[in-house]
N, C-alpha and C positions, 0 to 999 in steps of 0.2 A: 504493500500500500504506500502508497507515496505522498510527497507532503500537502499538495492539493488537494485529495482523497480525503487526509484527516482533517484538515480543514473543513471542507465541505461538511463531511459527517457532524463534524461537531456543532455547525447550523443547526442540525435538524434534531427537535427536542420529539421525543417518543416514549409512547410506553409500551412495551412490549406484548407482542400479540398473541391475542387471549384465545385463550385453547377452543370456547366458542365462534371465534371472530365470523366465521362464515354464516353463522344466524343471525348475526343484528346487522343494519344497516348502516351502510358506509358513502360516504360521502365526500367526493372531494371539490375542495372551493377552491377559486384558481381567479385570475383574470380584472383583476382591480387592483386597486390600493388597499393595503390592509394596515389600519394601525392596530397593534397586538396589546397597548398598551405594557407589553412585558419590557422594562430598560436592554432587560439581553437581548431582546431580539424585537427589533420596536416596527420594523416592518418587511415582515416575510412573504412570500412568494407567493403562498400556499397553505390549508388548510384541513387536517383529515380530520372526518368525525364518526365515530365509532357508537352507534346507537345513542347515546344520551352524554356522551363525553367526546372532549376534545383527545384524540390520540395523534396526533401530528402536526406542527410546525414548523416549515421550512422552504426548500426550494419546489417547483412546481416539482422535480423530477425525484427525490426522496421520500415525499407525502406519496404518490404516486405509487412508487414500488414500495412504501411503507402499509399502502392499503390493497393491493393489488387490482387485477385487469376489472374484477365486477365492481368496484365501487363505481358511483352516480358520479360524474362529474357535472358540474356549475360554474358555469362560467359568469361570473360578477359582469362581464361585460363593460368595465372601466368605472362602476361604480364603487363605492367607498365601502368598507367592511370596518368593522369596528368591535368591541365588545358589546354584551349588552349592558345598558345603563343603571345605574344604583344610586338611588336614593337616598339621604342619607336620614332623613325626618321628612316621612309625609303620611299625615293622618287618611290614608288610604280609605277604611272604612265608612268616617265621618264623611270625607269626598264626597263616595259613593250612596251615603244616604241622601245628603242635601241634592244630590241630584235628583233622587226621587221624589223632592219636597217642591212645594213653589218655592221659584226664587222671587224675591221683591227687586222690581226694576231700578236703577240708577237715576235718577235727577228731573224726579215729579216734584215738581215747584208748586201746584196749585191741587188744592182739592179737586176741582176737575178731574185733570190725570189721574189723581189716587182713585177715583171711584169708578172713571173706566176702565181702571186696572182691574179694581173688584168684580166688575161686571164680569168682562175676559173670564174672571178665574173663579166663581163662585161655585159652579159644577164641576170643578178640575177634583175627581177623587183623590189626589195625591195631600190635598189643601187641608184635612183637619186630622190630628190625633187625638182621639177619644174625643172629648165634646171642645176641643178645643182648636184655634184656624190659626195656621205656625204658618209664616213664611219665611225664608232662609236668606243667606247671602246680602241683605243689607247696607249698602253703600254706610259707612260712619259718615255721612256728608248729613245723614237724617238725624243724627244728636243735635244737630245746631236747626234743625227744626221740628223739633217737638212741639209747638203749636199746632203745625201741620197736623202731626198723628194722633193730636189731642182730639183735634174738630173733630176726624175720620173716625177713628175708631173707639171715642168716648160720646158719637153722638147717639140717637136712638137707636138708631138701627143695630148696635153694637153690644146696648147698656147689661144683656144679658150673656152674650157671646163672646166668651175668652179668646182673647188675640193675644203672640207673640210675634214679637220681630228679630231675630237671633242675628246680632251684627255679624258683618265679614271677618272678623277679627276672631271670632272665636271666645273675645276675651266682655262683649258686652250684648245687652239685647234692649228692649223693650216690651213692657207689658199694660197693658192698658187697666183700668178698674175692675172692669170683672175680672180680671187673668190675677190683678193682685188679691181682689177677695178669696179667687179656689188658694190663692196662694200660701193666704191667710200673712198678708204685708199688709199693715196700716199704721196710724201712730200706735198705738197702742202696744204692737208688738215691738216695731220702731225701736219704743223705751223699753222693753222687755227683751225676747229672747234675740233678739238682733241687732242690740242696741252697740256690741263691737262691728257692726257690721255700716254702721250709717254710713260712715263714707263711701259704699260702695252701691248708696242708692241718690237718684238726684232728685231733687226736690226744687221746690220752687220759692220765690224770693218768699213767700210767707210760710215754709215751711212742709209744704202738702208736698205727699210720692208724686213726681210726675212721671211716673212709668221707667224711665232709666236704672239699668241696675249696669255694674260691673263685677266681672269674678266673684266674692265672697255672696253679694248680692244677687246676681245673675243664678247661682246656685241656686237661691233660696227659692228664687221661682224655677227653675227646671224639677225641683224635687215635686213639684204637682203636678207634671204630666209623667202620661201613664208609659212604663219602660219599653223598649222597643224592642220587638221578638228576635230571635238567635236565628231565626227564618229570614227577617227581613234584614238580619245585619249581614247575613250569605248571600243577598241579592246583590245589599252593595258594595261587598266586594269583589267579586264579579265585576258587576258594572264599572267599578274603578281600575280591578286590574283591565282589563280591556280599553280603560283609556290609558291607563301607564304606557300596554303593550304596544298602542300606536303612537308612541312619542318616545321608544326606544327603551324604556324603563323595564328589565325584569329581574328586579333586586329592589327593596326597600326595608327600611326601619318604620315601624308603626310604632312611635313611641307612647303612645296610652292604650293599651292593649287590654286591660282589667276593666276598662270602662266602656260603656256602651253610648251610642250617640245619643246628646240630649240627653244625659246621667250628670251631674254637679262634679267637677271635676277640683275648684280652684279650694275646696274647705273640703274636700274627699278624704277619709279616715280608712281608703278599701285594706281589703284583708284576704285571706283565702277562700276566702268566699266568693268574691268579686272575679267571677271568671270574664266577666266585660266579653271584648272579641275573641276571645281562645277559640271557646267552644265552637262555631263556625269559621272561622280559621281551620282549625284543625280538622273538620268535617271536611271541608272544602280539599285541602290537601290529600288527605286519605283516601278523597274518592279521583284523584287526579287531576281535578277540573282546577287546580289552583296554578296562574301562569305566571309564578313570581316566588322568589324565596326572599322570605320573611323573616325578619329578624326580631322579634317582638318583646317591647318593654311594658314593664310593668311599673304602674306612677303609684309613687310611694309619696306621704305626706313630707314634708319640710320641717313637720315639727314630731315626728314619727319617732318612735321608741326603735333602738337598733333591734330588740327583739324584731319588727316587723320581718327580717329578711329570713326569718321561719317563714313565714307563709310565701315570701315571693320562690322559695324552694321547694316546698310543697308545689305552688304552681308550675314549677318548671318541672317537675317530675309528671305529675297528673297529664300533660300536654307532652311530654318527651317525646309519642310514637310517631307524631305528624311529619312526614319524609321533610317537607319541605318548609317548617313553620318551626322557630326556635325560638324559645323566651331566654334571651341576653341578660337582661339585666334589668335597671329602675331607672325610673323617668324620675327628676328632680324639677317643680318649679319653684325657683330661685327668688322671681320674680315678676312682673305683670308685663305692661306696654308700657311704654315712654309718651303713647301719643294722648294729646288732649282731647277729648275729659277723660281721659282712664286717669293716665300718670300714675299706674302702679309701678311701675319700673325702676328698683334701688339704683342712685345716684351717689355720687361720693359730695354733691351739693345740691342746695334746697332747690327744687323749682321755682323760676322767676316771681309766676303767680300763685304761687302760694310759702311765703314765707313759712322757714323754720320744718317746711315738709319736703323730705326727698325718697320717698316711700318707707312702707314699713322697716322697723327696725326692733324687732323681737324675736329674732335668732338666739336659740341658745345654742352659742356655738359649739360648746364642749360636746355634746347631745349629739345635736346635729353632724360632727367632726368622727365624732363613733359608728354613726349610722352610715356613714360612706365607708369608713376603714371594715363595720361590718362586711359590707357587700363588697369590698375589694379584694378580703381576704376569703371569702366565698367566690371567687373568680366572676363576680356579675359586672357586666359594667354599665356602669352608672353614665348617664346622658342629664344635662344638667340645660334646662332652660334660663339664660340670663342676659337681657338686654340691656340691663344699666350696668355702669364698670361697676360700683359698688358690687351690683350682683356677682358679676363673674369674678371678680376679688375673693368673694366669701367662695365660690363653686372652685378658685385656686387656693384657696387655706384648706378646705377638707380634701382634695385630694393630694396636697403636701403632707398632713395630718399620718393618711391614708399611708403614703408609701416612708415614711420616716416609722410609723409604727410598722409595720408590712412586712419593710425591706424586701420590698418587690415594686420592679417600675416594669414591670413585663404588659400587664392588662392596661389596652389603650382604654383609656374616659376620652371623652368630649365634652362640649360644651357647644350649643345651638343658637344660633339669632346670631349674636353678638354684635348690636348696634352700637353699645358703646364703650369703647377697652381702654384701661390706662395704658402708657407707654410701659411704664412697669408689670402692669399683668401680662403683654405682649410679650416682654422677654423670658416668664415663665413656664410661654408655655411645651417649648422642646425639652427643658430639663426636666420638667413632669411627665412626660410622654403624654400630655394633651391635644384634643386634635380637635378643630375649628369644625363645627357644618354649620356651614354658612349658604344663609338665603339669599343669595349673592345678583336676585332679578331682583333684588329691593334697593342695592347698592347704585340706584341712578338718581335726578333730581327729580323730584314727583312728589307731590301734598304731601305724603305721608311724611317727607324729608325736608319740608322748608313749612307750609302755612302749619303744621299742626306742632312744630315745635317751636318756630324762632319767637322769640319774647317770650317763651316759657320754659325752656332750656338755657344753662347756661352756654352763653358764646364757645366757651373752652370748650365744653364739651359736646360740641356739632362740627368741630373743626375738622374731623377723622372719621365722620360716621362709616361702621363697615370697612375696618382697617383689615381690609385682607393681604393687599400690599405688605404694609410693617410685617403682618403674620405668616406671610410667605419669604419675610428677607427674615427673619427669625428664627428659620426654620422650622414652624410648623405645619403642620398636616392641614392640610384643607380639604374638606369632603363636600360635595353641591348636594346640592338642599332644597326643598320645596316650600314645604310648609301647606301644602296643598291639602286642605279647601282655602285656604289661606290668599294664595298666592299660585297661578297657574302651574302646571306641575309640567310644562315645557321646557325640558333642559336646555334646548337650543338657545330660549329666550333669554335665558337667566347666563349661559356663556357671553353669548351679546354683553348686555350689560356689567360681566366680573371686568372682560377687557376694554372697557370703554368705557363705562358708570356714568355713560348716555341713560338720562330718560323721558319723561314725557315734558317737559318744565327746560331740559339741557343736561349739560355736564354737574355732575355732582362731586365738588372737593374734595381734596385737590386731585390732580391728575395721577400722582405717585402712588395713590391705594390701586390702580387699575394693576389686572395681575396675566400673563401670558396667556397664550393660547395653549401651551403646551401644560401649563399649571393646571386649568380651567378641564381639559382633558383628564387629566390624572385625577382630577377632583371627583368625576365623575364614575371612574373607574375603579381605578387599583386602590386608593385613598377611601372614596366611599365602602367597599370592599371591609380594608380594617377597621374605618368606624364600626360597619355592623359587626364586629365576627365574622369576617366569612374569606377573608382572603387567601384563604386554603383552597377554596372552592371555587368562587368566582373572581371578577375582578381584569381578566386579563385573555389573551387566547394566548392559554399556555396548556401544555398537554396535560391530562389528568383531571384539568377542570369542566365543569358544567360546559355544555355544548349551546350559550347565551350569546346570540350575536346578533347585528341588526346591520342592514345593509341601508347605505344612506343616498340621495340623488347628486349629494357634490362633497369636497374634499373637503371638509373641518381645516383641516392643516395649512391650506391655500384659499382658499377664499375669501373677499372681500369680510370684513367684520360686520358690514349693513348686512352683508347675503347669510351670515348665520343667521338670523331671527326666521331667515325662510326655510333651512332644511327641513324635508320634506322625509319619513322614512318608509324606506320600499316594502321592508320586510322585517319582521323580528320573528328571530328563532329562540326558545327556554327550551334548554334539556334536550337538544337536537331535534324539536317539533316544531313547524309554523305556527305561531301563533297569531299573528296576525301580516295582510298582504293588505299593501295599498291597490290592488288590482284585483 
């Protein structure tokens, strides 16, 4: 053999052929650009697949005699081959209910509008739960007209018929008089059993509910509508994976996994009882139909007894057999929103408008610091929602806490959102083994990043928002992120904007947070991969791994930064099967 020979050879990554090779189906991809995601071998020739696994990467002529004469060959035809994409936090199931729900339209200025919206939608079966008429998705542009929803849905026609309005955020809604009555919110409770909760309800300059609730408040009314079946939460996922799978997506983290849609999430005490989405999950996988591997967390309180990570073990054992469905670890929220009227979001300073307030601060830390070092030293890992620096400050002490007691930095954490990071948590975060997912299609100029903060934010701290930049020259991990129902769960869109932090309004400050294309790639992939657990398995076209790929209509790698927002995808394959064709 000669030295070319071994050369060659050493290209082509294989696993060794399986004594049934000739009963599973074989497959060879040829004839494109391929990026492999793998650093060794970052774009190969050729692609062999071996029933539900990748068994070859290399030249067109090694795959080839690596699979022999009956494999299928495909020829890509000069189109883009990639891995398939991973997610690294997206409320998949939640997604998928609100799409079964009505959504309420964006920027009805007059009652008019509102009531032929009603009209439209009063025989829509989707429109009420138990005796109550929920509509979803929200624009927050309707907090700043609560008059509006006052006339509508507090006037006659209304006075006996429970309305909700569940903001876009996730983190706020609207409930009219009767919804507060089933709710049983009025003054009275107000002073009693909800009386730590006032600020999470708005009221009006004389005092009275005016239907606005956020998180602790928002709870308090979701707990009177009626639970939603393990039937209907396997529809929607389904319906979600099936839009993941047409936007390249078959990998994600479902970071509130124990809770079911429209269940009180932000004052949640769950336990092992609380199987939320498992149980369809797991159903759904078992019986094959599930086209996405799931990495599933379970959200643990903030002020939680370390004992709880008995039961998040217990859960992970009860759900273990689902091939394709793995409960990781625990969801932490740290903290709220930053945007106005929520401003739950820890700050390291007061918000402008309201003096002496920079969100809650009744962390017991010591508590709090055990309940991470529990679940680190149980191998779970812990995903940590925090969008104010205060927040992720405290989400970087407990996993300091965590591996100083430990003495193991091996289990990668994370940390989600992160709109807003000191320069000092920034440098924290490679020598913790902390890894960013980042909703990085929020990182452009757009309301949510100029009218709903500036004069209520301190100036210092808007100057960086969405420091992926610093967090990439830092050396940390960056995983892309959705946040979807949130934020669309188009990873094209969201690459657009990591490299440009173009958005609807212009450029979003400064220039120097925008982070590669080759970053923004790897974010997606290999990166998103070790956030969830899974870079064993997925993450790359490397031999051994899941047979996840998606074929795209132009080069990611070359093309204009405007023409990502448009990539179109041809095809995605999970586990060596189509799952979905644009044709």
């Amino acid at each position: 053999m000669n030295i070319k020979t071994l050369f060659l050879a050493s290209l082509l990554v294989t696993l060794p052929a399986a004594a049934n090779a000739q009963s599973q189906s074989q497959t060879l991809i040829f004839g494109g650009t391929i990026y492999s995601g793998d650093p060794a071998n970052p774009h190969p020739q050729a692609v062999g697949i071996e029933g539900k696994k990748i068994v070859a990467v290399g030249s067109y002529q090694e795959v080839s005699a690596r699979l022999g004469s009956h494999a299928k060959r495909l020829d890509l035809k000069g189109k883009y081959l990639m891995p398939g994409l991973i997610d690294s936090h997206v409320h998949a199931a939640f997604a998928g209910f609100q799409g079964m729900t009505v959504n309420f339209p964006d920027a009805m200025n007059e009652v008019e509008q509102v009531q032929q919206f009603l009209t439209r939608s009063k025989d829509d079966p989707r429109l009420t739960l138990g005796d109550v008429e929920l509509y979803s998705n929200v624009s927050l542009d309707y907090w700043h007209q609560l008059p509006l929803l006052d006339q509508v849905f507090n006037g006659p026609q209304y006075r006996q018929i429970p309305v909700v309005l569940a903001g876009s955020d996730a983190h706020t809604g609207w409930a009219n008089q009767a919804m507060l009555r089933k709710a049983g919110i009025d003054a009275d409770t107000l002073a009693g059993r909800y009386a730590p909760l006032k600020g999470n309800f708005g009221l009006t300059p004389s005092g009275m509910l005016n239907g606005f609730a956020s998180e602790g408040g928002w709870d308090a009314i979701l707990k009177a509508l009626p639970p939603v079946s393990d039937e209907t939460i396997a529809s929607a996922i389904m319906t979600a994976a099936k839009q993941l799978n047409q936007v390249g997506i078959t990998a994600w983290m479902d970071p509130i996994s124990n809770i079911r849609p429209l269940a009180p999430i932000f004052n949640a005490e769950p336990d092992r009882r609380d199987t939320g989405l498992l149980p369809a999950y797991s159903m759904l996988s078992r019986e094959g139909k599930l086209t996405g591997h799931v990495s599933a967390q379970a959200l643990v309180g903030i002020h939680a007894s370390p004992a709880i990570i008995d039961d998040v073990l217990a859960l992970q054992q009860q759900f273990q057999d689902a091939p394709d469905v793995k409960l990781v670890g625990i969801k932490i929220l740290q903290d709220g929103v930053i945007e106005y009227p929520s401003q739950t979001a820890k700050l390291s300073e007061p918000y402008l408008n309201r003096p002496g307030y920079s969100g809650k601060d009744d962390l017991d830390k010591q508590r709090f610091n055990e309940l991470i070092r529990t679940a680190d030293a149980h191998q779970l890992i812990t995903h940590f929602h925090a969008i104010g620096d205060r927040a992720v400050r405290e989400s970087l002490d407990a996993i300091a806490y965590a591996r100083a007691h430990n003495q193991d930095h091996r289990l990668l954490h994370s940390i989600t959102h992160l709109e807003v990071v000191s320069p000092a948590s920034i440098a924290r975060f490679k020598p913790l083994n902390v890894a960013a997912s980042m909703q990085l299609l929020w990182a452009g100029k757009n309301v949510a990043t100029t009218l709903l903060l500036e004069g209520k934010v301190p100036p210092a701290l808007l100057a960086r928002l969405y420091p992926a930049g610093s967090l990439l020259q830092s050396g940390a991990i960056i995983a892309g992120a959705s946040d979807w129902p949130v934020s669309s769960p188009n990873p094209f869109l969201a690459m657009y904007t990591a490299i440009t932090r173009q958005g609807e309004l212009g450029l979003l400050p400064p220039a120097s947070e925008q982070i590669s294309r080759q970053a923004i790639l790897q974010a997606y992939t290999l990166n998103a991969a070790k956030v969830i657990g899974r870079e064993k398995e997925i993450g790359s076209i490397s031999a051994g791994k899941s047979a996840d790929l998606i074929l795209l209509d132009r080069n990611l790698e070359q093309v204009a930064s405007e023409e990502l927002k448009e990539t179109k995808v041809l095809w995605t394959m999970f586990k060596g099967k189509q799952v979905y064709s644009a044709h």
